[in-house]
Steps between C-alpha positions, in 0.01 A plus 500: 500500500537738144528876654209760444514835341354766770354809378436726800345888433630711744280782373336687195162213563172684616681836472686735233882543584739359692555192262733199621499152402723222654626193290609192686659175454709294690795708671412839195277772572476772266294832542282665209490861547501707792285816518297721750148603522364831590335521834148507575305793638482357908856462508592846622884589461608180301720569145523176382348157503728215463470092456576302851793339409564308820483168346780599286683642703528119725597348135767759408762226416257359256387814257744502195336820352253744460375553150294826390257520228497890516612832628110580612510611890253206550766231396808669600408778777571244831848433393675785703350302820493195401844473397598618849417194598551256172839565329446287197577547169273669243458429139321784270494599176689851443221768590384285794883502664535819429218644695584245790827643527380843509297346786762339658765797490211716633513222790879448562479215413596416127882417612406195637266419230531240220249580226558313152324601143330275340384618117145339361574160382755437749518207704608496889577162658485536876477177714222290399340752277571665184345853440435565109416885512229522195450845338158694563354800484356761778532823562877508676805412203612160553240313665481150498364174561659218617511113448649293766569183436534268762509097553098476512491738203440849379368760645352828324488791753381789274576749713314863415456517085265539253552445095600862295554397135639894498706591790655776537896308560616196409190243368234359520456191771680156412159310440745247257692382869162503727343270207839263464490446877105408495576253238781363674268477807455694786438432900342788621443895395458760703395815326400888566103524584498880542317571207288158488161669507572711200413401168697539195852596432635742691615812335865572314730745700539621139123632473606757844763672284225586254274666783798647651550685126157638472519636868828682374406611233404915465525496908618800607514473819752308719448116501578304819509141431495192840507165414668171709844587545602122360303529190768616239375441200232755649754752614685442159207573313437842676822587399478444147165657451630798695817505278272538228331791565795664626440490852811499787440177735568602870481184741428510892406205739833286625335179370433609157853628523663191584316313252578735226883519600512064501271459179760763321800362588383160412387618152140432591382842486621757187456856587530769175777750509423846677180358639516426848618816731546555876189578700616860603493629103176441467411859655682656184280309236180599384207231582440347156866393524485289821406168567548396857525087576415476876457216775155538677235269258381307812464828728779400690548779852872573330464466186601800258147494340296531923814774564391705224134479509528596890740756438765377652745408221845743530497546085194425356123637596217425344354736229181573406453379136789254581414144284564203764518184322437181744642183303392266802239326627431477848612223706264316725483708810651809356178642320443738838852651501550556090100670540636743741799617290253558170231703718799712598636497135162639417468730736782694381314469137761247353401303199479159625525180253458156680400155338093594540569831248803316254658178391845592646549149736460182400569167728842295525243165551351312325124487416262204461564397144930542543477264787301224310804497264724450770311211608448410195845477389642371812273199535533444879420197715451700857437924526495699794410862411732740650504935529198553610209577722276189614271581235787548211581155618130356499442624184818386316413171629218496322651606185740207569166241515364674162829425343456168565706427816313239756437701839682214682805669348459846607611642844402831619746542797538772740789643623756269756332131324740269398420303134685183477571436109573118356469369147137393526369758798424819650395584864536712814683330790523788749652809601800698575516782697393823320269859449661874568792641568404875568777737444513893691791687367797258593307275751414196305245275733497671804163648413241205639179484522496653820664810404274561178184462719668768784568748191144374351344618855699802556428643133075451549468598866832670621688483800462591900794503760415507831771609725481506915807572758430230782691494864722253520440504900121425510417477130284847512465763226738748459432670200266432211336311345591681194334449155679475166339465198598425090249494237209440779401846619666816530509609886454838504183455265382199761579617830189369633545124394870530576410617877231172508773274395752614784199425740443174354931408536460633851188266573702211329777547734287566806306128437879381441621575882222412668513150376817483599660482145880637453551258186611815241378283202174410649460929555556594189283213360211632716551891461521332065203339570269812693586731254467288189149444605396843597647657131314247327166587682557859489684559096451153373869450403732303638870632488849329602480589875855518627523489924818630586616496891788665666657426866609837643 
Protein backbone atom coordinates (compact mmCIF):
# COMPACT_ATOMS: atom_id res chain seq x y z
CA UNK A 1 0.00 0.00 0.00
CA UNK A 2 1.56 3.63 -1.69
CA UNK A 3 2.44 5.78 1.66
CA UNK A 4 0.39 9.03 2.54
CA UNK A 5 1.60 12.50 3.03
CA UNK A 6 0.35 13.69 6.71
CA UNK A 7 -0.09 17.23 7.33
CA UNK A 8 -0.70 17.70 11.06
CA UNK A 9 -1.14 21.62 12.58
CA UNK A 10 0.16 21.68 15.80
CA UNK A 11 -1.04 25.25 16.22
CA UNK A 12 -1.62 28.82 14.64
CA UNK A 13 -5.63 27.18 13.54
CA UNK A 14 -8.54 29.05 15.43
CA UNK A 15 -5.97 31.36 17.07
CA UNK A 16 -3.14 34.07 16.15
CA UNK A 17 0.45 32.85 17.17
CA UNK A 18 2.05 30.02 18.08
CA UNK A 19 2.27 28.60 14.41
CA UNK A 20 3.57 24.86 13.85
CA UNK A 21 2.90 22.57 11.13
CA UNK A 22 4.09 18.88 10.96
CA UNK A 23 4.95 17.11 7.55
CA UNK A 24 4.92 13.35 7.46
CA UNK A 25 5.75 10.51 5.34
CA UNK A 26 6.91 7.25 5.87
CA UNK A 27 9.91 7.17 8.50
CA UNK A 28 10.43 11.72 7.77
CA UNK A 29 8.82 14.21 9.80
CA UNK A 30 9.66 17.67 9.31
CA UNK A 31 8.40 20.74 11.42
CA UNK A 32 7.24 24.21 9.84
CA UNK A 33 7.91 26.90 12.19
CA UNK A 34 7.89 27.06 15.76
CA UNK A 35 6.55 30.16 17.58
CA UNK A 36 4.69 31.25 20.84
CA UNK A 37 1.54 33.00 21.50
CA UNK A 38 0.86 35.61 24.03
CA UNK A 39 -1.26 34.56 26.90
CA UNK A 40 -4.74 35.27 27.49
CA UNK A 41 -6.16 37.50 30.19
CA UNK A 42 -7.41 34.31 32.83
CA UNK A 43 -4.12 32.90 32.78
CA UNK A 44 -2.64 34.79 35.71
CA UNK A 45 1.31 34.56 35.95
CA UNK A 46 1.94 32.69 32.56
CA UNK A 47 4.85 34.41 30.01
CA UNK A 48 4.51 32.34 27.26
CA UNK A 49 2.24 30.02 25.39
CA UNK A 50 3.80 27.24 23.58
CA UNK A 51 2.63 24.27 20.98
CA UNK A 52 2.25 20.65 22.87
CA UNK A 53 4.84 18.95 21.30
CA UNK A 54 4.41 15.57 22.94
CA UNK A 55 3.74 13.75 19.84
CA UNK A 56 7.04 14.81 18.66
CA UNK A 57 8.75 14.36 21.17
CA UNK A 58 7.71 10.06 20.99
CA UNK A 59 8.93 10.42 17.12
CA UNK A 60 12.26 12.18 17.83
CA UNK A 61 14.27 9.64 15.69
CA UNK A 62 12.05 10.48 12.82
CA UNK A 63 12.15 14.59 12.47
CA UNK A 64 15.03 15.44 9.97
CA UNK A 65 14.50 19.27 10.44
CA UNK A 66 12.79 22.17 11.37
CA UNK A 67 12.35 24.76 8.70
CA UNK A 68 11.36 28.57 9.50
CA UNK A 69 9.58 30.85 7.28
CA UNK A 70 10.44 33.92 9.53
CA UNK A 71 12.07 35.60 12.44
CA UNK A 72 8.34 36.82 13.72
CA UNK A 73 7.99 35.68 17.60
CA UNK A 74 4.84 33.79 16.36
CA UNK A 75 6.94 31.37 14.09
CA UNK A 76 10.09 31.30 15.92
CA UNK A 77 9.38 32.39 19.73
CA UNK A 78 8.85 28.41 21.13
CA UNK A 79 12.20 27.39 19.95
CA UNK A 80 14.19 28.13 23.24
CA UNK A 81 11.71 25.33 24.82
CA UNK A 82 11.10 23.41 22.32
CA UNK A 83 14.51 22.70 21.39
CA UNK A 84 15.09 21.56 24.99
CA UNK A 85 13.39 18.85 24.12
CA UNK A 86 13.89 18.41 20.05
CA UNK A 87 17.59 18.81 19.05
CA UNK A 88 17.12 18.81 15.34
CA UNK A 89 18.57 20.67 12.83
CA UNK A 90 17.26 24.01 11.55
CA UNK A 91 17.34 25.43 8.12
CA UNK A 92 16.72 29.43 7.70
CA UNK A 93 17.48 31.91 5.52
CA UNK A 94 20.22 34.47 6.99
CA UNK A 95 18.03 36.98 9.14
CA UNK A 96 15.89 34.09 10.41
CA UNK A 97 19.25 32.13 11.89
CA UNK A 98 20.46 34.95 13.03
CA UNK A 99 17.77 35.95 15.39
CA UNK A 100 17.44 32.16 16.45
CA UNK A 101 20.85 32.19 17.53
CA UNK A 102 20.51 35.27 19.45
CA UNK A 103 17.68 33.16 20.96
CA UNK A 104 19.52 30.27 21.47
CA UNK A 105 22.77 31.93 23.06
CA UNK A 106 20.29 33.84 25.29
CA UNK A 107 19.23 30.07 26.21
CA UNK A 108 22.61 28.21 26.53
CA UNK A 109 21.89 26.43 24.25
CA UNK A 110 23.28 27.38 20.68
CA UNK A 111 26.53 25.01 21.26
CA UNK A 112 24.66 22.12 20.72
CA UNK A 113 22.72 23.56 17.97
CA UNK A 114 22.90 22.81 14.21
CA UNK A 115 21.19 25.61 12.29
CA UNK A 116 21.92 25.72 8.37
CA UNK A 117 21.13 28.89 5.88
CA UNK A 118 19.26 28.41 3.28
CA UNK A 119 19.12 31.68 0.69
CA UNK A 120 15.61 32.14 -1.44
CA UNK A 121 15.72 29.80 -4.26
CA UNK A 122 17.56 27.25 -2.46
CA UNK A 123 16.66 23.80 -2.34
CA UNK A 124 16.99 21.44 0.93
CA UNK A 125 16.63 17.68 0.43
CA UNK A 126 15.89 16.08 3.78
CA UNK A 127 14.52 12.45 3.81
CA UNK A 128 11.56 12.10 1.76
CA UNK A 129 11.02 15.76 1.22
CA UNK A 130 12.66 18.49 -0.51
CA UNK A 131 12.13 22.10 0.87
CA UNK A 132 12.37 24.83 -2.07
CA UNK A 133 12.46 28.11 0.10
CA UNK A 134 10.48 30.67 -2.40
CA UNK A 135 11.11 34.42 -1.89
CA UNK A 136 8.19 36.68 -0.39
CA UNK A 137 7.54 39.61 1.07
CA UNK A 138 6.28 40.70 4.80
CA UNK A 139 7.24 42.89 7.08
CA UNK A 140 10.54 40.93 8.69
CA UNK A 141 13.78 40.84 5.79
CA UNK A 142 13.95 37.50 4.41
CA UNK A 143 10.72 35.92 4.72
CA UNK A 144 9.72 33.17 2.79
CA UNK A 145 7.53 30.64 1.49
CA UNK A 146 8.17 27.30 0.98
CA UNK A 147 7.45 24.42 -1.56
CA UNK A 148 7.90 20.94 -0.43
CA UNK A 149 7.93 18.52 -2.66
CA UNK A 150 7.23 15.19 -1.73
CA UNK A 151 6.26 11.66 -3.48
CA UNK A 152 2.34 12.60 -3.60
CA UNK A 153 3.36 16.07 -4.79
CA UNK A 154 3.83 19.68 -3.92
CA UNK A 155 2.93 21.41 -1.32
CA UNK A 156 2.61 25.39 -1.05
CA UNK A 157 2.73 26.48 2.66
CA UNK A 158 2.69 30.31 2.30
CA UNK A 159 3.62 30.99 5.47
CA UNK A 160 2.85 34.90 6.69
CA UNK A 161 3.23 37.31 3.29
CA UNK A 162 1.53 39.59 1.37
CA UNK A 163 2.62 41.08 -2.30
CA UNK A 164 4.80 44.74 -2.03
CA UNK A 165 5.73 45.63 -5.64
CA UNK A 166 8.00 48.40 -3.49
CA UNK A 167 9.66 47.03 -0.51
CA UNK A 168 11.73 48.59 1.34
CA UNK A 169 14.94 45.57 0.89
CA UNK A 170 15.49 43.25 -1.51
CA UNK A 171 12.16 42.78 -4.08
CA UNK A 172 9.25 42.33 -4.75
CA UNK A 173 7.60 38.58 -4.17
CA UNK A 174 8.67 35.73 -6.73
CA UNK A 175 5.07 35.52 -8.35
CA UNK A 176 7.25 34.01 -11.70
CA UNK A 177 8.14 30.59 -9.21
CA UNK A 178 4.50 30.46 -7.37
CA UNK A 179 2.99 30.57 -11.11
CA UNK A 180 5.73 27.85 -12.62
CA UNK A 181 4.82 25.50 -9.76
CA UNK A 182 0.84 25.97 -10.39
CA UNK A 183 1.45 25.10 -13.92
CA UNK A 184 3.50 22.27 -13.14
CA UNK A 185 0.68 21.19 -10.74
CA UNK A 186 0.19 21.41 -7.30
CA UNK A 187 -1.28 18.99 -4.33
CA UNK A 188 -2.32 21.16 -1.78
CA UNK A 189 -1.74 25.05 -0.52
CA UNK A 190 -1.90 26.22 2.58
CA UNK A 191 -1.84 29.96 2.81
CA UNK A 192 -1.98 33.04 5.46
CA UNK A 193 -5.87 33.98 6.20
CA UNK A 194 -5.07 36.83 8.62
CA UNK A 195 -6.11 39.46 6.51
CA UNK A 196 -8.92 37.40 4.50
CA UNK A 197 -11.77 39.72 5.39
CA UNK A 198 -10.04 42.75 4.04
CA UNK A 199 -10.51 43.92 0.70
CA UNK A 200 -7.99 45.21 -1.60
CA UNK A 201 -4.28 45.29 -1.56
CA UNK A 202 -2.76 45.86 1.38
CA UNK A 203 -0.63 48.87 1.73
CA UNK A 204 3.36 49.32 0.64
CA UNK A 205 5.78 49.58 3.70
CA UNK A 206 7.09 52.30 1.34
CA UNK A 207 3.85 54.62 1.75
CA UNK A 208 4.85 54.60 6.05
CA UNK A 209 8.17 56.32 5.24
CA UNK A 210 6.19 59.09 3.59
CA UNK A 211 3.91 59.64 6.81
CA UNK A 212 6.84 59.16 8.95
CA UNK A 213 8.43 62.42 6.83
CA UNK A 214 5.53 64.70 7.27
CA UNK A 215 5.37 63.85 11.09
CA UNK A 216 9.16 64.98 11.10
CA UNK A 217 9.00 67.53 9.45
CA UNK A 218 9.14 71.33 11.39
CA UNK A 219 8.63 69.13 14.79
CA UNK A 220 10.28 70.65 17.35
CA UNK A 221 9.77 68.75 19.88
CA UNK A 222 11.33 65.32 20.73
CA UNK A 223 9.92 62.38 18.64
CA UNK A 224 9.62 58.93 20.27
CA UNK A 225 8.98 56.37 17.74
CA UNK A 226 7.60 52.16 18.91
CA UNK A 227 7.02 49.88 16.37
CA UNK A 228 7.46 45.67 16.37
CA UNK A 229 10.87 45.11 17.30
CA UNK A 230 11.20 42.49 14.09
CA UNK A 231 9.94 44.90 11.61
CA UNK A 232 13.25 46.38 10.11
CA UNK A 233 12.46 47.82 7.24
CA UNK A 234 10.24 49.90 9.81
CA UNK A 235 13.06 50.59 12.20
CA UNK A 236 15.30 51.32 9.07
CA UNK A 237 13.01 53.75 7.84
CA UNK A 238 12.91 55.78 11.15
CA UNK A 239 16.36 56.05 10.85
CA UNK A 240 16.65 57.47 7.58
CA UNK A 241 13.93 59.98 7.95
CA UNK A 242 15.52 60.99 11.24
CA UNK A 243 18.96 61.23 9.47
CA UNK A 244 17.36 63.61 7.34
CA UNK A 245 16.32 66.12 9.44
CA UNK A 246 19.30 65.92 11.46
CA UNK A 247 18.07 64.20 14.34
CA UNK A 248 20.52 61.80 16.81
CA UNK A 249 18.76 58.17 17.01
CA UNK A 250 18.98 56.88 20.69
CA UNK A 251 17.61 53.15 20.98
CA UNK A 252 16.25 51.44 24.31
CA UNK A 253 14.22 48.11 24.68
CA UNK A 254 16.66 44.76 24.65
CA UNK A 255 14.56 43.34 21.77
CA UNK A 256 14.80 46.18 19.47
CA UNK A 257 18.43 46.04 20.44
CA UNK A 258 19.10 42.64 19.50
CA UNK A 259 17.35 42.96 16.36
CA UNK A 260 19.15 46.02 15.37
CA UNK A 261 22.67 44.52 16.39
CA UNK A 262 21.74 40.98 14.03
CA UNK A 263 20.04 42.98 11.07
CA UNK A 264 23.46 45.24 11.05
CA UNK A 265 25.85 42.78 11.11
CA UNK A 266 24.08 40.84 8.50
CA UNK A 267 23.90 43.92 6.19
CA UNK A 268 20.14 43.98 6.51
CA UNK A 269 19.85 47.15 8.21
CA UNK A 270 22.18 50.47 7.02
CA UNK A 271 22.45 53.02 9.68
CA UNK A 272 23.96 56.76 8.42
CA UNK A 273 27.18 57.91 9.92
CA UNK A 274 26.95 60.01 13.27
CA UNK A 275 23.31 59.11 13.59
CA UNK A 276 22.66 56.67 16.11
CA UNK A 277 24.11 57.68 19.80
CA UNK A 278 24.01 56.05 23.26
CA UNK A 279 20.86 56.57 25.28
CA UNK A 280 22.65 58.60 28.14
CA UNK A 281 23.60 61.69 25.51
CA UNK A 282 20.42 62.35 24.84
CA UNK A 283 20.14 64.71 28.07
CA UNK A 284 22.83 67.05 26.31
CA UNK A 285 20.74 67.52 23.01
CA UNK A 286 18.13 69.87 22.50
CA UNK A 287 14.55 68.15 21.65
CA UNK A 288 14.24 68.86 17.93
CA UNK A 289 17.44 66.80 17.63
CA UNK A 290 16.21 63.49 19.17
CA UNK A 291 14.40 60.75 17.90
CA UNK A 292 13.98 57.93 20.34
CA UNK A 293 13.10 54.15 18.73
CA UNK A 294 11.55 52.28 21.74
CA UNK A 295 9.97 48.70 22.49
CA UNK A 296 6.45 49.12 24.10
CA UNK A 297 3.80 49.30 20.75
CA UNK A 298 1.65 46.49 22.29
CA UNK A 299 1.67 48.07 25.98
CA UNK A 300 3.76 45.46 27.09
CA UNK A 301 4.24 45.75 31.58
CA UNK A 302 8.28 46.11 30.64
CA UNK A 303 8.42 47.55 27.81
CA UNK A 304 10.53 50.92 27.44
CA UNK A 305 7.43 52.74 25.98
CA UNK A 306 4.80 51.42 29.65
CA UNK A 307 8.33 52.36 31.74
CA UNK A 308 8.27 55.75 30.52
CA UNK A 309 4.71 56.62 30.40
CA UNK A 310 4.50 55.31 34.20
CA UNK A 311 7.52 56.97 35.12
CA UNK A 312 9.48 54.41 35.79
CA UNK A 313 12.10 54.38 33.01
CA UNK A 314 15.91 55.16 34.67
CA UNK A 315 16.74 57.67 31.43
CA UNK A 316 13.91 58.72 29.75
CA UNK A 317 10.46 60.45 31.20
CA UNK A 318 7.86 61.48 29.43
CA UNK A 319 7.51 65.21 28.41
CA UNK A 320 4.81 67.23 27.95
CA UNK A 321 4.73 68.27 24.22
CA UNK A 322 6.76 65.01 23.63
CA UNK A 323 5.49 63.51 19.85
CA UNK A 324 4.91 59.57 20.47
CA UNK A 325 4.65 57.90 17.26
CA UNK A 326 2.86 54.26 17.55
CA UNK A 327 3.81 52.30 14.22
CA UNK A 328 1.68 49.19 15.45
CA UNK A 329 -1.45 47.91 15.51
CA UNK A 330 -2.79 46.14 18.29
CA UNK A 331 -2.74 42.52 18.53
CA UNK A 332 -5.84 40.58 19.36
CA UNK A 333 -6.06 40.71 23.09
CA UNK A 334 -3.63 43.49 23.59
CA UNK A 335 -6.04 46.52 22.79
CA UNK A 336 -6.63 46.86 26.90
CA UNK A 337 -2.92 47.02 27.82
CA UNK A 338 -1.57 49.43 24.69
CA UNK A 339 -5.06 51.79 25.87
CA UNK A 340 -3.61 52.10 29.24
CA UNK A 341 -0.10 53.23 28.19
CA UNK A 342 -1.73 56.13 25.67
CA UNK A 343 -4.21 57.44 28.54
CA UNK A 344 -1.03 57.76 30.59
CA UNK A 345 0.92 59.20 27.54
CA UNK A 346 -1.82 61.75 27.52
CA UNK A 347 -2.01 62.48 30.75
CA UNK A 348 1.36 63.82 30.87
CA UNK A 349 0.16 65.99 27.61
CA UNK A 350 2.32 63.93 25.07
CA UNK A 351 1.44 64.19 21.45
CA UNK A 352 0.22 60.87 20.63
CA UNK A 353 0.13 59.48 16.83
CA UNK A 354 -1.41 55.91 16.46
CA UNK A 355 -2.89 54.27 13.20
CA UNK A 356 -6.62 56.03 13.95
CA UNK A 357 -4.72 59.78 13.65
CA UNK A 358 -1.83 58.67 10.65
CA UNK A 359 -0.88 56.17 8.03
CA UNK A 360 2.36 55.14 9.84
CA UNK A 361 1.58 50.94 9.91
CA UNK A 362 0.62 49.03 7.33
CA UNK A 363 0.07 44.97 7.45
CA UNK A 364 2.81 42.17 6.62
CA UNK A 365 -0.53 39.97 5.17
CA UNK A 366 -2.08 39.81 2.64
CA UNK A 367 -5.56 41.26 1.78
CA UNK A 368 -8.45 39.78 -0.22
CA UNK A 369 -7.45 40.59 -3.74
CA UNK A 370 -3.33 39.43 -3.06
CA UNK A 371 -4.62 36.12 -1.94
CA UNK A 372 -6.83 35.47 -5.08
CA UNK A 373 -3.51 35.76 -7.00
CA UNK A 374 -1.98 33.30 -4.97
CA UNK A 375 -4.66 30.98 -5.68
CA UNK A 376 -4.82 31.99 -8.73
CA UNK A 377 -1.38 31.34 -9.71
CA UNK A 378 -0.89 28.28 -7.76
CA UNK A 379 -3.84 26.35 -9.16
CA UNK A 380 -4.34 23.85 -6.28
CA UNK A 381 -6.22 20.54 -6.14
CA UNK A 382 -6.85 20.47 -2.07
CA UNK A 383 -6.49 23.93 0.44
CA UNK A 384 -6.59 24.04 3.99
CA UNK A 385 -6.43 27.68 5.19
CA UNK A 386 -3.92 28.15 7.81
CA UNK A 387 -2.90 31.48 10.41
CA UNK A 388 -5.86 32.24 11.56
CA UNK A 389 -8.86 32.59 13.78
CA UNK A 390 -11.94 30.16 12.99
CA UNK A 391 -13.46 32.86 11.16
CA UNK A 392 -10.08 33.87 9.06
CA UNK A 393 -10.33 30.26 8.19
CA UNK A 394 -14.21 30.20 7.31
CA UNK A 395 -13.90 32.99 5.33
CA UNK A 396 -10.80 32.08 3.23
CA UNK A 397 -12.65 29.02 2.50
CA UNK A 398 -15.02 30.75 0.92
CA UNK A 399 -12.77 32.77 -1.10
CA UNK A 400 -11.30 29.34 -2.07
CA UNK A 401 -15.13 28.17 -3.43
CA UNK A 402 -15.40 31.72 -5.35
CA UNK A 403 -12.15 30.94 -6.99
CA UNK A 404 -13.48 28.07 -8.27
CA UNK A 405 -12.26 25.24 -5.97
CA UNK A 406 -15.12 22.38 -5.28
CA UNK A 407 -15.86 22.44 -1.36
CA UNK A 408 -15.13 18.67 -1.36
CA UNK A 409 -11.54 19.91 -1.64
CA UNK A 410 -11.31 22.26 1.13
CA UNK A 411 -10.52 21.30 4.82
CA UNK A 412 -10.89 23.64 7.60
CA UNK A 413 -8.97 21.72 10.37
CA UNK A 414 -8.41 22.57 13.88
CA UNK A 415 -5.52 22.23 15.75
CA UNK A 416 -4.09 18.29 16.70
CA UNK A 417 -6.25 16.72 13.18
CA UNK A 418 -4.32 14.68 11.11
CA UNK A 419 -4.90 15.21 6.96
CA UNK A 420 -3.84 12.23 5.08
CA UNK A 421 -2.62 13.52 1.47
CA UNK A 422 -2.56 10.96 -1.80
CA UNK A 423 -2.53 11.82 -5.48
CA UNK A 424 -6.30 11.90 -5.93
CA UNK A 425 -7.48 12.84 -2.06
CA UNK A 426 -7.71 14.85 0.92
CA UNK A 427 -9.17 13.97 4.41
CA UNK A 428 -8.90 13.96 8.20
CA UNK A 429 -8.07 10.55 9.75
CA UNK A 430 -7.62 11.52 13.41
CA UNK A 431 -5.61 13.04 15.98
CA UNK A 432 -2.42 13.36 17.75
CA UNK A 433 -1.95 14.56 20.94
CA UNK A 434 -1.88 18.41 21.16
CA UNK A 435 -3.14 22.25 22.64
CA UNK A 436 -0.84 24.43 25.28
CA UNK A 437 2.16 24.35 26.69
CA UNK A 438 2.01 27.30 29.27
CA UNK A 439 5.32 28.67 30.16
CA UNK A 440 6.03 30.81 33.91
CA UNK A 441 9.49 32.14 33.87
CA UNK A 442 11.59 28.83 33.40
CA UNK A 443 8.76 26.30 34.24
CA UNK A 444 7.57 25.11 30.93
CA UNK A 445 4.18 22.86 31.60
CA UNK A 446 4.01 22.68 35.08
CA UNK A 447 1.30 25.32 35.08
CA UNK A 448 -2.13 23.00 34.58
CA UNK A 449 -5.26 23.71 34.60
CA UNK A 450 -5.52 23.31 38.12
CA UNK A 451 -3.04 25.81 39.03
CA UNK A 452 -4.47 28.63 36.62
CA UNK A 453 -7.97 28.13 38.17
CA UNK A 454 -6.24 28.33 42.05
CA UNK A 455 -4.45 31.72 40.83
CA UNK A 456 -7.88 32.53 38.81
CA UNK A 457 -9.73 32.11 42.39
CA UNK A 458 -7.21 33.66 44.55
CA UNK A 459 -6.90 36.92 42.23
CA UNK A 460 -11.16 37.54 42.28
CA UNK A 461 -11.89 36.54 45.88
CA UNK A 462 -8.54 36.29 47.90
CA UNK A 463 -7.33 34.06 50.36
CA UNK A 464 -8.19 32.85 54.21
CA UNK A 465 -5.85 30.66 56.47
CA UNK A 466 -7.24 29.27 59.26
CA UNK A 467 -4.80 28.19 61.80
CA UNK A 468 -5.71 26.15 65.31
CA UNK A 469 -3.08 24.49 67.94
CA UNK A 470 -4.90 21.08 68.81
CA UNK A 471 -3.74 18.60 71.88
CA UNK A 472 -2.24 15.85 70.75
CA UNK A 473 -3.53 14.00 74.12
CA UNK A 474 -7.34 14.47 73.70
CA UNK A 475 -7.52 16.43 70.46
CA UNK A 476 -8.78 19.81 72.40
CA UNK A 477 -8.00 23.43 71.53
CA UNK A 478 -5.07 24.94 72.59
CA UNK A 479 -4.77 28.05 70.99
CA UNK A 480 -6.65 29.68 68.13
CA UNK A 481 -8.38 29.44 65.77
CA UNK A 482 -6.53 32.20 64.21
CA UNK A 483 -7.61 34.06 60.99
CA UNK A 484 -5.37 35.05 58.10
CA UNK A 485 -6.44 36.79 55.34
CA UNK A 486 -4.94 38.00 51.51
CA UNK A 487 -6.88 40.05 49.22
CA UNK A 488 -10.31 39.00 51.17
CA UNK A 489 -10.64 41.47 54.02
CA UNK A 490 -8.36 43.37 56.03
CA UNK A 491 -8.71 42.23 59.86
CA UNK A 492 -8.36 45.07 61.73
CA UNK A 493 -11.06 46.85 59.44
CA UNK A 494 -13.37 43.44 59.96
CA UNK A 495 -12.94 42.45 63.39
CA UNK A 496 -16.46 41.64 63.72
CA UNK A 497 -16.73 39.02 60.79
CA UNK A 498 -13.26 37.78 61.68
CA UNK A 499 -14.52 37.04 65.46
CA UNK A 500 -17.88 35.16 63.68
CA UNK A 501 -15.63 33.07 61.63
CA UNK A 502 -13.46 31.78 64.69
CA UNK A 503 -16.94 30.84 66.22
CA UNK A 504 -18.00 29.14 63.22
CA UNK A 505 -14.16 26.93 63.11
CA UNK A 506 -14.87 26.31 66.77
CA UNK A 507 -18.53 24.98 66.04
CA UNK A 508 -16.98 22.94 63.08
CA UNK A 509 -14.65 21.29 65.36
CA UNK A 510 -17.08 20.88 68.24
CA UNK A 511 -19.70 18.79 65.64
CA UNK A 512 -16.26 17.00 64.58
CA UNK A 513 -15.61 15.29 68.22
CA UNK A 514 -18.78 14.54 69.09
CA UNK A 515 -19.26 12.32 66.15
CA UNK A 516 -16.45 10.74 66.96
CA UNK A 517 -14.33 11.94 63.92
CA UNK A 518 -10.29 12.16 64.36
CA UNK A 519 -9.81 11.67 60.42
CA UNK A 520 -7.54 15.21 59.99
CA UNK A 521 -8.68 15.36 56.28
CA UNK A 522 -12.27 14.84 56.96
CA UNK A 523 -11.74 18.12 59.76
CA UNK A 524 -10.41 20.31 57.67
CA UNK A 525 -12.92 19.37 54.89
CA UNK A 526 -15.76 20.17 57.35
CA UNK A 527 -14.27 23.37 59.16
CA UNK A 528 -13.68 24.19 54.60
CA UNK A 529 -17.03 23.43 54.24
CA UNK A 530 -18.83 25.63 57.50
CA UNK A 531 -17.03 28.49 56.72
CA UNK A 532 -17.29 28.48 52.95
CA UNK A 533 -20.95 28.54 53.45
CA UNK A 534 -21.31 31.11 56.10
CA UNK A 535 -18.87 33.83 53.90
CA UNK A 536 -20.94 33.24 51.03
CA UNK A 537 -24.25 33.99 52.95
CA UNK A 538 -22.83 36.77 54.82
CA UNK A 539 -20.21 38.78 51.80
CA UNK A 540 -21.27 36.78 48.83
CA UNK A 541 -17.69 35.78 47.83
CA UNK A 542 -16.19 32.80 47.97
CA UNK A 543 -12.33 32.82 48.68
CA UNK A 544 -9.58 29.89 48.68
CA UNK A 545 -10.24 28.74 52.31
CA UNK A 546 -7.04 27.16 53.55
CA UNK A 547 -7.60 24.84 57.05
CA UNK A 548 -4.42 24.49 58.55
CA UNK A 549 -4.03 22.10 61.83
CA UNK A 550 -1.18 21.72 64.19
CA UNK A 551 -0.51 18.78 66.89
CA UNK A 552 1.06 20.44 69.95
Amino acid sequence: MAEKLKIIPLGGLGEIGKNMTVYEYGRDIIIVDCGMGFPEDDMYGIDVVIPDINYLVNNMDRIRGIFLTHGHEDHIGAIPYVFQALNVPIYATRMTAGLVRLKLEEARLLDTAEIHTVEAGETVPVGKFNVEFIHINHSIADSVSFAIHTPVGVVIHTGDFKIDPTPIKGSMIDLTRFGELGKKGVLALLADSTNVARPGYSSSERTVGESFDALFKGCTQRIIVTTFASNVDRIQQVIDVAARYDRKVAVTGRSIENVMRVSTELGYMEIPKNTLVDLNQIKDLPPDKICLITTGSQGEVMSALYRMAFSTHKQVDIQAGDRIIISASAIPGNEKMVSNVVNELFRKDAEVFNTRLADIHVSGHASREELKIIHALVKPKFFIPVHGEHRHLKIHAGLAQEMGMAPANILICNIGDVVELTAKSMKKNGTVPSGRILVDGSVIGDVGSVVLRDRKHLAQDGMLVVVVNLSSEDGSVISGPDIITRGFVYVKESEALIEELRTVTLEALDRCWNSNISDWATIKSTIKNDLSGYLYKKTKRSPMILPVLIEV
